[in-house]
C-alpha positions in Angstrom: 0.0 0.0 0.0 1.5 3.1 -0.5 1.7 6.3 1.6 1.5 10.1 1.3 2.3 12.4 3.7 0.9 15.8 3.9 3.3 18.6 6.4 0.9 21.1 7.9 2.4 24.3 9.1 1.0 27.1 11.1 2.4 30.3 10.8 4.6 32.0 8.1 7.3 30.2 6.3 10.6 32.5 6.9 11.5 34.7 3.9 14.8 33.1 3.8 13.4 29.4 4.1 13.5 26.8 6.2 16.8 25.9 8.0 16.8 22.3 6.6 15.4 20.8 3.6 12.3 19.5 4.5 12.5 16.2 3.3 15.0 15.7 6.3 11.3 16.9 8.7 9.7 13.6 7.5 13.3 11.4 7.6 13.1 12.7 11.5 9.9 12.4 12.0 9.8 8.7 11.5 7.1 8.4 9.2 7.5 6.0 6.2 6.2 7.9 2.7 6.5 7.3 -0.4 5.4 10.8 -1.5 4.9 14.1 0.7 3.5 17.1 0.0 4.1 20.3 2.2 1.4 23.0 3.3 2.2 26.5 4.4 1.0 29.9 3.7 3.4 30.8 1.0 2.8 27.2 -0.6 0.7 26.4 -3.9 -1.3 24.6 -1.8 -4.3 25.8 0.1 -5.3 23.7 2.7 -5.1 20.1 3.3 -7.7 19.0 1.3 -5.8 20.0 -2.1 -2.4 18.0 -0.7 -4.7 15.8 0.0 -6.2 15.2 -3.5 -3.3 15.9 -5.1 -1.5 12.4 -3.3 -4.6 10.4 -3.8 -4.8 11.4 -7.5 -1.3 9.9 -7.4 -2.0 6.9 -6.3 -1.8 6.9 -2.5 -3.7 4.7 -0.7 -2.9 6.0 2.8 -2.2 9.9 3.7 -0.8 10.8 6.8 -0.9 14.5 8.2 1.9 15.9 10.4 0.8 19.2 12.0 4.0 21.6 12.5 5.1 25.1 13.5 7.8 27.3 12.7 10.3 28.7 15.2 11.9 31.7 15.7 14.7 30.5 14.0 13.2 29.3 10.8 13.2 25.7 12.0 9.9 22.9 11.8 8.9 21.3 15.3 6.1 18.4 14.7 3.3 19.5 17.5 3.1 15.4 18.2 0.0 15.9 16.2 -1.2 13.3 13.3 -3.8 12.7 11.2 -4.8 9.3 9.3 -6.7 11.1 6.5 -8.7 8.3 3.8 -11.1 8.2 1.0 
Protein backbone atom coordinates (compact mmCIF):
# COMPACT_ATOMS: atom_id res chain seq x y z
CA UNK A 1 0.00 0.00 0.00
CA UNK A 2 1.47 3.10 -0.54
CA UNK A 3 1.70 6.31 1.57
CA UNK A 4 1.46 10.09 1.30
CA UNK A 5 2.26 12.39 3.70
CA UNK A 6 0.93 15.82 3.91
CA UNK A 7 3.28 18.62 6.43
CA UNK A 8 0.87 21.11 7.87
CA UNK A 9 2.37 24.33 9.13
CA UNK A 10 1.01 27.14 11.08
CA UNK A 11 2.42 30.32 10.80
CA UNK A 12 4.56 32.00 8.06
CA UNK A 13 7.31 30.18 6.28
CA UNK A 14 10.58 32.47 6.88
CA UNK A 15 11.54 34.70 3.89
CA UNK A 16 14.80 33.09 3.77
CA UNK A 17 13.44 29.35 4.09
CA UNK A 18 13.54 26.76 6.23
CA UNK A 19 16.81 25.93 8.01
CA UNK A 20 16.76 22.28 6.55
CA UNK A 21 15.41 20.82 3.62
CA UNK A 22 12.29 19.50 4.50
CA UNK A 23 12.51 16.21 3.30
CA UNK A 24 15.04 15.66 6.25
CA UNK A 25 11.30 16.93 8.74
CA UNK A 26 9.74 13.64 7.51
CA UNK A 27 13.31 11.36 7.55
CA UNK A 28 13.06 12.66 11.47
CA UNK A 29 9.87 12.40 12.00
CA UNK A 30 9.84 8.72 11.53
CA UNK A 31 7.13 8.43 9.25
CA UNK A 32 7.48 5.99 6.22
CA UNK A 33 6.16 7.86 2.66
CA UNK A 34 6.46 7.27 -0.38
CA UNK A 35 5.39 10.75 -1.51
CA UNK A 36 4.90 14.06 0.75
CA UNK A 37 3.49 17.10 0.01
CA UNK A 38 4.06 20.35 2.23
CA UNK A 39 1.37 23.00 3.29
CA UNK A 40 2.18 26.48 4.37
CA UNK A 41 0.99 29.88 3.70
CA UNK A 42 3.40 30.84 1.02
CA UNK A 43 2.80 27.19 -0.59
CA UNK A 44 0.66 26.40 -3.91
CA UNK A 45 -1.35 24.62 -1.80
CA UNK A 46 -4.28 25.84 0.09
CA UNK A 47 -5.30 23.73 2.66
CA UNK A 48 -5.11 20.07 3.31
CA UNK A 49 -7.67 18.95 1.32
CA UNK A 50 -5.84 20.01 -2.07
CA UNK A 51 -2.44 18.02 -0.67
CA UNK A 52 -4.67 15.79 -0.01
CA UNK A 53 -6.22 15.16 -3.53
CA UNK A 54 -3.27 15.86 -5.12
CA UNK A 55 -1.54 12.40 -3.26
CA UNK A 56 -4.59 10.42 -3.83
CA UNK A 57 -4.76 11.37 -7.47
CA UNK A 58 -1.34 9.89 -7.37
CA UNK A 59 -2.00 6.95 -6.26
CA UNK A 60 -1.75 6.94 -2.54
CA UNK A 61 -3.70 4.66 -0.70
CA UNK A 62 -2.89 6.04 2.82
CA UNK A 63 -2.25 9.94 3.73
CA UNK A 64 -0.82 10.85 6.81
CA UNK A 65 -0.92 14.46 8.24
CA UNK A 66 1.85 15.85 10.37
CA UNK A 67 0.76 19.18 11.99
CA UNK A 68 4.03 21.58 12.55
CA UNK A 69 5.07 25.10 13.51
CA UNK A 70 7.82 27.30 12.68
CA UNK A 71 10.34 28.72 15.21
CA UNK A 72 11.91 31.74 15.68
CA UNK A 73 14.69 30.45 14.02
CA UNK A 74 13.24 29.27 10.84
CA UNK A 75 13.17 25.72 12.03
CA UNK A 76 9.94 22.91 11.84
CA UNK A 77 8.90 21.25 15.27
CA UNK A 78 6.13 18.39 14.73
CA UNK A 79 3.26 19.51 17.47
CA UNK A 80 3.12 15.45 18.16
CA UNK A 81 0.02 15.87 16.22
CA UNK A 82 -1.18 13.30 13.32
CA UNK A 83 -3.84 12.68 11.23
CA UNK A 84 -4.76 9.34 9.28
CA UNK A 85 -6.75 11.06 6.48
CA UNK A 86 -8.71 8.30 3.77
CA UNK A 87 -11.08 8.15 0.98
Amino acid sequence: MKTGAIIYVAGEEPRSGFGINPLEYIKRSGVIADQWEMVTHNSGHFDIHDAWHRLVTQGMQQVLCLMAEVTQDGMLRFTGRQLRLCG
